[in-house]
LUMZA-286340 format. One record per residue: residue in one letter; x, y, z of N, C-alpha, C in turn. Coordinates in Angstrom, 3 decimals. Layout:
BEGIN
+------+----------+----------+----------+----------+----------+----------+----------+----------+----------+
: resn :      nxx :      nyy :      nzz :     caxx :     cayy :     cazz :      cxx :      cyy :      czz :
+------+----------+----------+----------+----------+----------+----------+----------+----------+----------+
:    a :        X :        Y :        Z :        X :        Y :        Z :        X :        Y :        Z :
...
+------+----------+----------+----------+----------+----------+----------+----------+----------+----------+
***
This chain:
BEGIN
+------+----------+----------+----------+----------+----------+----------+----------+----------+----------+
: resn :      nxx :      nyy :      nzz :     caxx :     cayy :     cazz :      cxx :      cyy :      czz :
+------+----------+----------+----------+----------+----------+----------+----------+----------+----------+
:    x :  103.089 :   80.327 :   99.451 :  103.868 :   79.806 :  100.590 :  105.345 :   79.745 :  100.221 :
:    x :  105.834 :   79.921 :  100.817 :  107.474 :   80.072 :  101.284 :  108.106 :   78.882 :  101.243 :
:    x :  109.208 :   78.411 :   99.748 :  109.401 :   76.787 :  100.235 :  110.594 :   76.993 :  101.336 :
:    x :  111.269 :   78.072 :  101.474 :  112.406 :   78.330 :  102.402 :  111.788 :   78.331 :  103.962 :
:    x :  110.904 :   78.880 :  103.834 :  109.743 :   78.434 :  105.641 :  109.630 :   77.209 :  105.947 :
:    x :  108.946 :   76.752 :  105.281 :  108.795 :   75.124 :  105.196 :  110.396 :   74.603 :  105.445 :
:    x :  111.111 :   74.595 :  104.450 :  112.667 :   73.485 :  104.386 :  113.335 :   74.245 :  106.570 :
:    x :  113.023 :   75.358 :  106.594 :  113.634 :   75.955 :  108.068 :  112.921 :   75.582 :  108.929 :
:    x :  111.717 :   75.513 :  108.518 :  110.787 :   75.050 :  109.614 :  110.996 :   73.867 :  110.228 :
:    x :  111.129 :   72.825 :  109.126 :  111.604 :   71.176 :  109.391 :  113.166 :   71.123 :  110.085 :
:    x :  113.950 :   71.810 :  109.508 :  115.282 :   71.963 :  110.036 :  114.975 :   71.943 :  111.534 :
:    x :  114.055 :   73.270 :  111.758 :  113.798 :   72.775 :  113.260 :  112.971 :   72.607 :  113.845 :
:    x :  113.106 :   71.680 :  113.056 :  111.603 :   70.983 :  113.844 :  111.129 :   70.381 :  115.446 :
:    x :  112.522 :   70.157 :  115.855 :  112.408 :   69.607 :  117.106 :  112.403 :   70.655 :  118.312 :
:    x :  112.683 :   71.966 :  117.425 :  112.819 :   72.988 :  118.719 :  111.306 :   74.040 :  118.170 :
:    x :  110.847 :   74.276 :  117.504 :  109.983 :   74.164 :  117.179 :  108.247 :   74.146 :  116.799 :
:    x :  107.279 :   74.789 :  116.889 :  106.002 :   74.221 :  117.133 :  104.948 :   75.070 :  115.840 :
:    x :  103.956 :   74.585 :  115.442 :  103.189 :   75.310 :  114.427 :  102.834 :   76.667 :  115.449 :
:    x :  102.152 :   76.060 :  116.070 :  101.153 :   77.245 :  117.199 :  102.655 :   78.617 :  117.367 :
:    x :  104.000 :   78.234 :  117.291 :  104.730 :   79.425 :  117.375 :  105.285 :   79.861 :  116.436 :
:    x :  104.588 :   79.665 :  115.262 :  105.257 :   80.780 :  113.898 :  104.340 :   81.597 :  113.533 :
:    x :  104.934 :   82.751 :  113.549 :  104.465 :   84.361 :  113.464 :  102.965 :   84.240 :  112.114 :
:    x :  102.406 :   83.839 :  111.851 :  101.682 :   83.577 :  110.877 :   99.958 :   83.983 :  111.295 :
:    x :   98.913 :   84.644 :  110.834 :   98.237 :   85.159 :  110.834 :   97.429 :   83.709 :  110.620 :
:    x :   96.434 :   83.039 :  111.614 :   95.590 :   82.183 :  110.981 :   94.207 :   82.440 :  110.952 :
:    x :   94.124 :   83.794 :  110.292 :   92.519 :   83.463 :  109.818 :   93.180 :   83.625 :  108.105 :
:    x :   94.498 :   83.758 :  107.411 :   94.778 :   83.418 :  106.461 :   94.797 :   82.138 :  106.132 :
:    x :   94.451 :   82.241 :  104.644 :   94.138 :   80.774 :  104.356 :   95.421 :   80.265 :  103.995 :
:    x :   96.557 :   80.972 :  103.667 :   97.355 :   80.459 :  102.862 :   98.168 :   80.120 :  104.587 :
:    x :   98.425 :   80.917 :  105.430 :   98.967 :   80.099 :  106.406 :   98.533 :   79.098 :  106.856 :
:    x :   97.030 :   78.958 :  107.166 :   96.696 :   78.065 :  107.511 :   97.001 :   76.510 :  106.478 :
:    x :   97.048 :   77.140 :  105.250 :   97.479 :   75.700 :  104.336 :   99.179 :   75.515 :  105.218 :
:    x :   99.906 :   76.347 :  105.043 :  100.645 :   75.985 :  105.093 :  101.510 :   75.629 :  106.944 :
:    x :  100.638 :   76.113 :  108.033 :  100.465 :   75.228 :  108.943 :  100.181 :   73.775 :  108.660 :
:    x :   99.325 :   73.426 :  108.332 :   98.742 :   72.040 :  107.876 :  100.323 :   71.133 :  107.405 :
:    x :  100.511 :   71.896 :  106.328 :  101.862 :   71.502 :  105.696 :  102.980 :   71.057 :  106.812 :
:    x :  103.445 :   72.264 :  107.161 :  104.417 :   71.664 :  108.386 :  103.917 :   70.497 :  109.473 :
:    x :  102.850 :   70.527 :  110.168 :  102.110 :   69.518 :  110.583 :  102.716 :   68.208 :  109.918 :
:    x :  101.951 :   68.128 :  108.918 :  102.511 :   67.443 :  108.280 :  103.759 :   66.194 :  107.720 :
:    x :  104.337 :   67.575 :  107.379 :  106.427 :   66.989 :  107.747 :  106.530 :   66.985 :  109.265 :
:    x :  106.490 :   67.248 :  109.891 :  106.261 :   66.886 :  111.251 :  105.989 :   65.555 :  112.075 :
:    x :  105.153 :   65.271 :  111.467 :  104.769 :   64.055 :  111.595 :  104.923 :   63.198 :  110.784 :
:    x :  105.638 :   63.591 :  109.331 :  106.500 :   62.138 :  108.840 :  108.101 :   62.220 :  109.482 :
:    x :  108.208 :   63.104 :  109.800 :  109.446 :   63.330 :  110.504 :  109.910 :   62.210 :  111.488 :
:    x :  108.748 :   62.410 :  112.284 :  108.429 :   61.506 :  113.699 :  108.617 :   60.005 :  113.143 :
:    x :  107.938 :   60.007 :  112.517 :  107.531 :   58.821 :  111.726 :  108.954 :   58.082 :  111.346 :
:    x :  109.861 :   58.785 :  110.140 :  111.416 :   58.538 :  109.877 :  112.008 :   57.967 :  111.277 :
:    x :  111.939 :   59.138 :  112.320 :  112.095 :   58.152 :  113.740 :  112.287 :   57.466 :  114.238 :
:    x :  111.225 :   56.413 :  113.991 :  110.864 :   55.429 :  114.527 :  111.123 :   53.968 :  113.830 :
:    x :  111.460 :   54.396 :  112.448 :  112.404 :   53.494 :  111.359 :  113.925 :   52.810 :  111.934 :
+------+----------+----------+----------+----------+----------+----------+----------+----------+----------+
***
């Protein structure tokens, strides 16, 4: 996995969505790394609300 996907991904996160990055999910490694963004995503949200 790509830590530069991930750190861009979060960058934009608010514009944004797992379901719209170009990523093949019957791979496992996207699918980990869907999960992942998910993830920061939702601690994101989370920071938020702090």
């Amino acid at each position: 996995a790509s830590k530069n996907l991930i750190i861009k991904t979060m960058q934009s996160v608010t514009a944004k969505k797992v379901s719209t990055m170009p990523l093949d999910s019957n791979e496992p490694e996207a699918v980990a790394l869907k999960l992942k963004i998910a993830k920061a995503e939702e601690e994101i949200e989370n920071l938020k609300d702090l």
